[in-house]
KOLNUVEX-648725 format. One record per residue: residue in three letters; x, y, z of N, C-alpha, C, O in turn. Coordinates in pm, whole numbers, plus 50000, padded with zeros to 5 digits. Example, Ala and Ser with C-alpha at 12.3 -4.5 7.8 and 13.67 -1.06 7.14 Angstrom:
Ala513194943150780512304955050780513204967050780514244966850846 Ser512854977550708513674989450714512905000350787513415011450804 
//
This chain:
Unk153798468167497155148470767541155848457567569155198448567622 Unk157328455367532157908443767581157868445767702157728455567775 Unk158148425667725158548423767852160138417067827160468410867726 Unk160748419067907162758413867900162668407168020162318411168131 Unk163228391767965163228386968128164728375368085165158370167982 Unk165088375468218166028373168242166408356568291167128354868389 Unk165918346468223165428333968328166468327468455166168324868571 Unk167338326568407168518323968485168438326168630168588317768719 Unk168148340168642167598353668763166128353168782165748360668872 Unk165578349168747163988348568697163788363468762163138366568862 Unk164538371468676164028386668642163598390668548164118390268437 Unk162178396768587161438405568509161568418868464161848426768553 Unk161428424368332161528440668339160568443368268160468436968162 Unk159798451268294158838459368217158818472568185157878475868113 Unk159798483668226159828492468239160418496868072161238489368017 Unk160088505268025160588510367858161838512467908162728504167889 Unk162008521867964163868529667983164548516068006165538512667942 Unk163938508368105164768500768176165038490368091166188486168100 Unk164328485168013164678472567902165538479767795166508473567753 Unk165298492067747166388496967667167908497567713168958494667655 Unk167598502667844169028503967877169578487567869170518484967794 Unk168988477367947169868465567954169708455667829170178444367817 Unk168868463267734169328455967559170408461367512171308454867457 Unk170438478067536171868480767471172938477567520173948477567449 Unk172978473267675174318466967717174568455467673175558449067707 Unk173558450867579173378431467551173858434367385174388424667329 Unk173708446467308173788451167193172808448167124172928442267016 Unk171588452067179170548450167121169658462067150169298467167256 Unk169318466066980168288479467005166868480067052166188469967036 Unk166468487967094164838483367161164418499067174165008506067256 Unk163458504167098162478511267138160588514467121159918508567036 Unk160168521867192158858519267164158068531767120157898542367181 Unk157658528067008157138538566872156018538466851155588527566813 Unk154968550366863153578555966835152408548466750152408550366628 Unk151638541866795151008535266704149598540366616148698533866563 Unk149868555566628148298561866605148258567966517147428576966506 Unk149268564466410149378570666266147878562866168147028568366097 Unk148028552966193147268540866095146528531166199146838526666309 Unk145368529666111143808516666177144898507066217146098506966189 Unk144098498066298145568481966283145028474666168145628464766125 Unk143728479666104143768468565977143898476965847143028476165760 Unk145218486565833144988498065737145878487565652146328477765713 Unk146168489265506146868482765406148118484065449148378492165537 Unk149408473565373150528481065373151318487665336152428490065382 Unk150628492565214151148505065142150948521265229151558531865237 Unk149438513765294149388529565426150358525365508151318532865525 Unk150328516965552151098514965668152488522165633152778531265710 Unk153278519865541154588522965490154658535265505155358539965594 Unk153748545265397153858555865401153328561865549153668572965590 Unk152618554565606152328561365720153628567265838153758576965912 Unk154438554465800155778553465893157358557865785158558559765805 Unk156648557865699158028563665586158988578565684160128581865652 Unk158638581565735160028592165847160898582765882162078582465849 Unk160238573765958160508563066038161788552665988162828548566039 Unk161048550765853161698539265769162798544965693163818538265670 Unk162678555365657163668562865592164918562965709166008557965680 Unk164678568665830165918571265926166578556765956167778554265967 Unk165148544965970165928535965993167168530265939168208525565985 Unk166438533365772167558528065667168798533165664169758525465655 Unk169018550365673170408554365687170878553765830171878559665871 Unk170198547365892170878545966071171628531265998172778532865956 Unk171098519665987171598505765959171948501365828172188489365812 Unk171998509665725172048506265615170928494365532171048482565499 Unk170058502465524168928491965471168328496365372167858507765380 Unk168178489965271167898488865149165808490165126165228496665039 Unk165288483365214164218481265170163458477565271164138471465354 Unk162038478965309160818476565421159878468465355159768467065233 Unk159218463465442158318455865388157278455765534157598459065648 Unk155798450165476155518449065596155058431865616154428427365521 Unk155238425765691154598408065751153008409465793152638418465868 Unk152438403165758151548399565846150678385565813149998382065716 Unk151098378665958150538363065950149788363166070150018370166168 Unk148658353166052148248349466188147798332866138148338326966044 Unk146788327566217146798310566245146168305566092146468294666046 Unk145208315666017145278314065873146208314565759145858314365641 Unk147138314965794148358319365676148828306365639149158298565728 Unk148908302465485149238290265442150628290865460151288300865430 Unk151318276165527152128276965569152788280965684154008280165675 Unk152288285565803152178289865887153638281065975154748285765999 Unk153058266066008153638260666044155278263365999156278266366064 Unk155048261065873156798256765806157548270565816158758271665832 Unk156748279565807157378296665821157908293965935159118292365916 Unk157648292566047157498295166245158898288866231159898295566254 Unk158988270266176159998259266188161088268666149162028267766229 Unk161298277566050162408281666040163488291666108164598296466082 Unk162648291966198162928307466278162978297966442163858301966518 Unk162248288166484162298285766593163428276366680163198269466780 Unk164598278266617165708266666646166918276966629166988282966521 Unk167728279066712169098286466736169658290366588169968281566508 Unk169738301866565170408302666444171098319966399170928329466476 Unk171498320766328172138335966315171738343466178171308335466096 Unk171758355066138171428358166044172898364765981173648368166072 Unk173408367165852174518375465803173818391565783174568400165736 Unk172358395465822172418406565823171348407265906170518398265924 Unk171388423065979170048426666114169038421166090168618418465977 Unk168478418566201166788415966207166008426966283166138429266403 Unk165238433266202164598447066260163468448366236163028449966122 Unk162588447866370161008446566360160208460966425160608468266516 Unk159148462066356158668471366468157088464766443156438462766340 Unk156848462466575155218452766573154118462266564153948470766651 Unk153318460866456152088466366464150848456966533149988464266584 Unk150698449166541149688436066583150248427166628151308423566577 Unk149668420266744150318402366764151708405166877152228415366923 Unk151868396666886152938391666962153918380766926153548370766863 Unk155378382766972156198373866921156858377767065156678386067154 Unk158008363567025158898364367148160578359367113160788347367097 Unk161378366167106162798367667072163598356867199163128356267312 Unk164418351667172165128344567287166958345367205167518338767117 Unk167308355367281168748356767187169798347767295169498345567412 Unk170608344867254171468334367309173068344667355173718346967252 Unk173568349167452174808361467459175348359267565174898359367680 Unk176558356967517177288356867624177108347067731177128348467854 Unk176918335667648176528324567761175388324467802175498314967879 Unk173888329167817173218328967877171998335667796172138345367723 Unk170828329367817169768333067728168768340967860168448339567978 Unk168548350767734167248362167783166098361967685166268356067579 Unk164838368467713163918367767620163508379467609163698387367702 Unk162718384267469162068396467471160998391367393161018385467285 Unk159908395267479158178392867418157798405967378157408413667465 Unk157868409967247157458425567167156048417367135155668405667123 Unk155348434367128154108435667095153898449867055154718458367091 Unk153038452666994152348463866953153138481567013153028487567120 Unk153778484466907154548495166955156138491766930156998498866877 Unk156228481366976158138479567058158798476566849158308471866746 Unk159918482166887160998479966789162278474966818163008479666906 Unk162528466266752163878459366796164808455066680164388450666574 Unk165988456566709166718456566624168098439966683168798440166784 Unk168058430466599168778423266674169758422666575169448418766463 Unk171288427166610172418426066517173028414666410173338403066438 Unk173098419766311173548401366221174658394566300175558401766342 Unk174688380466328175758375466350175458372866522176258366066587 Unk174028380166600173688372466699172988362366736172038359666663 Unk173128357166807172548340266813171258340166884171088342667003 Unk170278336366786168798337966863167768330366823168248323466734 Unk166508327166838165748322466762164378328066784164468329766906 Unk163168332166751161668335466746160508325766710160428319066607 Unk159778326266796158318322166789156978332466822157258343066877 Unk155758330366795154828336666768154008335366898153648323666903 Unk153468343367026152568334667092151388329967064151078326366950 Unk150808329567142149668316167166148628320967066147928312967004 Unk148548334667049147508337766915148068342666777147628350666694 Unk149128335366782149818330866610149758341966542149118340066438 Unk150108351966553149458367266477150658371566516151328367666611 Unk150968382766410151888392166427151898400966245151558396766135 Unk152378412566285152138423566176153068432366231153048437266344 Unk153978434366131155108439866199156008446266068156058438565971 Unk156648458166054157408468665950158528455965940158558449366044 Unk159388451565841160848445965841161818457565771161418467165705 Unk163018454765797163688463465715164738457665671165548458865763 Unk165288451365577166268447665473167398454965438167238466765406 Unk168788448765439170168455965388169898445365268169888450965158 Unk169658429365263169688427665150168798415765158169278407165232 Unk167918413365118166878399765138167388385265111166618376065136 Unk169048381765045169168372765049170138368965191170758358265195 Unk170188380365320170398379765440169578371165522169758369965643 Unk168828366065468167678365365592167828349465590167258344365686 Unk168278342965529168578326665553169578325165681170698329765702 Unk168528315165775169258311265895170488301365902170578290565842 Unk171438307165987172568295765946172218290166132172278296966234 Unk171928277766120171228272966287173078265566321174168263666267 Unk172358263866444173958267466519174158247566559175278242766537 Unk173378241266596172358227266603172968229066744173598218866770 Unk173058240866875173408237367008172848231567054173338225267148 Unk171118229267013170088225067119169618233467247168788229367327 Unk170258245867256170078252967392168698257267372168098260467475 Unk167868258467225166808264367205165828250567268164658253667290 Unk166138238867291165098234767331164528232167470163528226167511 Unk165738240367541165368237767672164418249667726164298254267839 Unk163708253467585162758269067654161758263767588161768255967493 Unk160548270467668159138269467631159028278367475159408289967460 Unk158478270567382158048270267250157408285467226157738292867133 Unk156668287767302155388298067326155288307567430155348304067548 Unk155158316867405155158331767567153648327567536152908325967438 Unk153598326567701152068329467735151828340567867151538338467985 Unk152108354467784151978367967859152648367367980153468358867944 Unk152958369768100153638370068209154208358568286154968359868381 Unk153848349368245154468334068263155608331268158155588331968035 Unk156448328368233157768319168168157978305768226158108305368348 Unk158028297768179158668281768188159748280968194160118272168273 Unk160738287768132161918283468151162678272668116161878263768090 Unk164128267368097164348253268063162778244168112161988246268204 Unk162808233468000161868222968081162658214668146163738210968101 Unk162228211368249162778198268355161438189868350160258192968362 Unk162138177568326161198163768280161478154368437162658151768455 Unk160468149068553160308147468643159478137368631158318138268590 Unk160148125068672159668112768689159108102968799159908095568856 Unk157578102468836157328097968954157568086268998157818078468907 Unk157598079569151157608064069096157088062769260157188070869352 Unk156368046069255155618047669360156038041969473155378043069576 
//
């Protein structure tokens, strides 16, 4: 289940209702979907059809063309240069819509002045609107397996914003700990 936290406030939410409700006031979709259709190491052609209700509604809810499923973890060639592209402030011209089967990732959308985070895992679906300002990283065990859903695949190139606000957050969720901006603290004797 995600966690939504709020750093600013250094508020936590864990609650399903309760993170839905304050993503949709942020315009961001969030719900959390059954994972006991399919093994976690079933193919992704099962996987698809396993969730094809799913994928089908999604598509005429958002207009989406096509699913696919991801799955990387700390073996995946390229790993690194995949992560670089996604981990620096940037926007997409069409949705980004995940639903995690494995792994963990962590969303940091940038709104309205002020950055929040969402750490999805296993279950959670999220939908982040084209044209919002955000960026993603993988946590600490580099894995994630997750449904995508496409209006058009040449959407998915990041246009990065170069604010720098993405670097004042920790790189990596490490489960119930947040860092927050880093502050760099200099001793002297």
């Amino acid at each position: 289940m995600a966690v939504l936290r709020f750093p600013p406030q250094d508020r936590t939410v864990e609650n399903e209702a309760e993170i839905s409700a304050a993503l949709a006031g942020l315009g961001i979709d969030y719900e959390c979907w059954d994972l006991s259709r399919v093994a976690a190491d079933s193919s992704a052609d099962s996987v698809l059809e396993a969730y094809a209700d799913e994928i089908e509604a999604m598509k005429r809810r958002g207009g989406y063309r096509t699913a696919d499923v991801i799955d990387v973890d700390p073996q995946t060639p390229g790993l690194e240069a995949m992560l670089a592209r996604f981990d620096r402030e940037h926007t997409h011209d069409e949705d980004e819509v995940r639903f995690i089967l494995a792994g963990r990732g962590i969303f940091f959308l940038h709104l309205n002045g002020r950055v929040v985070s969402v750490e999805v895992g296993p279950g959670d679906m999220l939908r982040v609107p084209r044209g919002t300002t955000h960026w993603f990283t993988l946590c600490e065990d580099r894995r994630i397996r997750a449904i995508r859903w496409f209006q058009d695949t040449t959407g998915w190139t990041p246009h990065y914003t170069g604010s720098g606000v993405d670097e004042g957050y920790q790189p990596l969720c490490f489960g119930p700990a947040y860092f927050g901006p880093r502050v760099t603290t200099t001793l002297t004797a």
